[in-house]
C-alpha positions in Angstrom: 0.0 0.0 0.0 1.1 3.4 -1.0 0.8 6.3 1.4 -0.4 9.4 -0.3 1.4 12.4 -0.4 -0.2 14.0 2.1 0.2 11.1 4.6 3.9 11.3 4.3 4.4 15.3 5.0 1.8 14.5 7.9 4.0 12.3 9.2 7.3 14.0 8.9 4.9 16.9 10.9 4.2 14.5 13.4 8.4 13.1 13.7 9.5 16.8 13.5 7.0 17.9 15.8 8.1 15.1 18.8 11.4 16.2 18.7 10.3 20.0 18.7 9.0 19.1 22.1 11.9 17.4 23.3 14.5 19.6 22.3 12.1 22.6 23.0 12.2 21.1 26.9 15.7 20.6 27.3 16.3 24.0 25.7 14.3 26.2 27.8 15.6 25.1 31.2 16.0 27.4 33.2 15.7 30.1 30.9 12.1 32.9 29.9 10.0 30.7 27.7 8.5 33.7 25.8 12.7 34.5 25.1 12.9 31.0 23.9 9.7 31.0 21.5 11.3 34.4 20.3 14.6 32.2 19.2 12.7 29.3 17.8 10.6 31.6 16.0 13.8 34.1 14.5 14.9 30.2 13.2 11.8 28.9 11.7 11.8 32.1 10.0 15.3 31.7 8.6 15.1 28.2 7.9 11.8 28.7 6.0 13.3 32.0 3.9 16.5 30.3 3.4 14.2 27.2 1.8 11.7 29.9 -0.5 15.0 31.2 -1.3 16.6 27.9 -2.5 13.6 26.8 -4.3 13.1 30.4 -5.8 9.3 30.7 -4.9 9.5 34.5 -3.8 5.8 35.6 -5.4 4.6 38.0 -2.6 2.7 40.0 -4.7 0.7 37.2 -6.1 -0.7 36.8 -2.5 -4.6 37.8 -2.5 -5.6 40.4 0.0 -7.6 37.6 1.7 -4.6 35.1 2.0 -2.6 37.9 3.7 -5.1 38.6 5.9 -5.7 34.6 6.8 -2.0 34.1 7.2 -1.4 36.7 9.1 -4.1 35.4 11.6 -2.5 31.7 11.4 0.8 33.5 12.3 -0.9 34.9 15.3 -2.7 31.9 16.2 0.6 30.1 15.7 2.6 32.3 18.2 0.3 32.1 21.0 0.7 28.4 20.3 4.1 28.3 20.7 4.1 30.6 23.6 2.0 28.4 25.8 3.2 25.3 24.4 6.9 26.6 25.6 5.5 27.6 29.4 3.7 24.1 29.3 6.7 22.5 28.1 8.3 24.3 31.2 6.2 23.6 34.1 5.2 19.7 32.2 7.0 16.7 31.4 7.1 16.1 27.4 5.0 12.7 28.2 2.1 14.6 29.2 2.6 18.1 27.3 3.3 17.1 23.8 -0.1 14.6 24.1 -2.6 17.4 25.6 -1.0 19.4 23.0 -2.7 17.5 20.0 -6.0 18.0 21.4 -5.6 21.0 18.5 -6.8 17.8 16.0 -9.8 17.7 17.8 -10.5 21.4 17.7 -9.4 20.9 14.2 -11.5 18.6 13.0 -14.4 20.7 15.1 -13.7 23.6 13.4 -13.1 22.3 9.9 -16.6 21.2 10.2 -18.6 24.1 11.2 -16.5 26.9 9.7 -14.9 25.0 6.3 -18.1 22.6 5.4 -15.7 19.4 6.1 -17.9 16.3 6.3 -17.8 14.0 9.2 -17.3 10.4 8.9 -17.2 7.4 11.5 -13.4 7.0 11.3 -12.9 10.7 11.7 -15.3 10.7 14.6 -13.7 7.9 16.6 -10.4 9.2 16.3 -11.8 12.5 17.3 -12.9 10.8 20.3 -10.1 9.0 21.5 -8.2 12.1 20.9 -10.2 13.6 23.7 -10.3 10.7 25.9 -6.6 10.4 25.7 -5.8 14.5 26.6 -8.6 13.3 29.3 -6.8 10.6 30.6 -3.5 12.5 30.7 -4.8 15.2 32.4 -6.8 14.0 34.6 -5.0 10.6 35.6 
């Protein structure tokens, strides 16, 4: 069976995004968490130029006025994110951080429904669920 395409970038999300949270830990010991979302952010932003750069996809003005205002919001959402993933990261073990932290699936999934029309099927539903039952779990127990 062949994953498709998507699958595969998921995944690398997923592998890239468990070792965000471990190194994220280690690196913010002892240290201002919103200082240390500031660094990881200054290097997203020069990996990701350095890559647009590489691949020669600089088109800003081929960005509609609507995706400018949309990514712009992401980027805010994003931050916020990051900055209380980092002081959760801080006061939390990884175990229990990183898991809670996917409940954003969940409110995904939510959200892709009501707001982007998405259509919800059994398999989506279930994992939906255990998602929630897992942060429960974690939390809780």
């Amino acid at each position: 069976m062949q994953l498709p395409q998507w699958a595969l970038f998921a995944l690398g999300s997923a592998v890239f995004a468990s070792l965000t949270a471990v190194f994220g830990k280690i690196g913010i010991e002892g240290m201002n968490t919103n200082v240390a979302t500031f660094i990881r952010t200054v290097v997203v932003l020069g990996v990701t130029a350095a890559l647009v750069t590489w691949r020669g996809e600089w088109q800003p003005a081929s960005i509609p006025l609507r995706g400018w205002v949309f990514l712009v919001l992401s980027g805010v959402a994003t931050g916020l994110s990051w900055l209380c993933y980092y002081r959760a990261l801080q006061l939390g073990p990884v175990s229990q951080v990183a898991p809670v932290d996917k409940l954003s699936v969940a409110f995904a999934i939510v959200l892709g429904l009501v707001f982007l029309g998405e259509t919800l099927s059994w398999k989506l539903a279930i994992g939906g669920v255990l998602i929630v039952a897992g942060s429960i779990v974690i939390i809780i127990g």
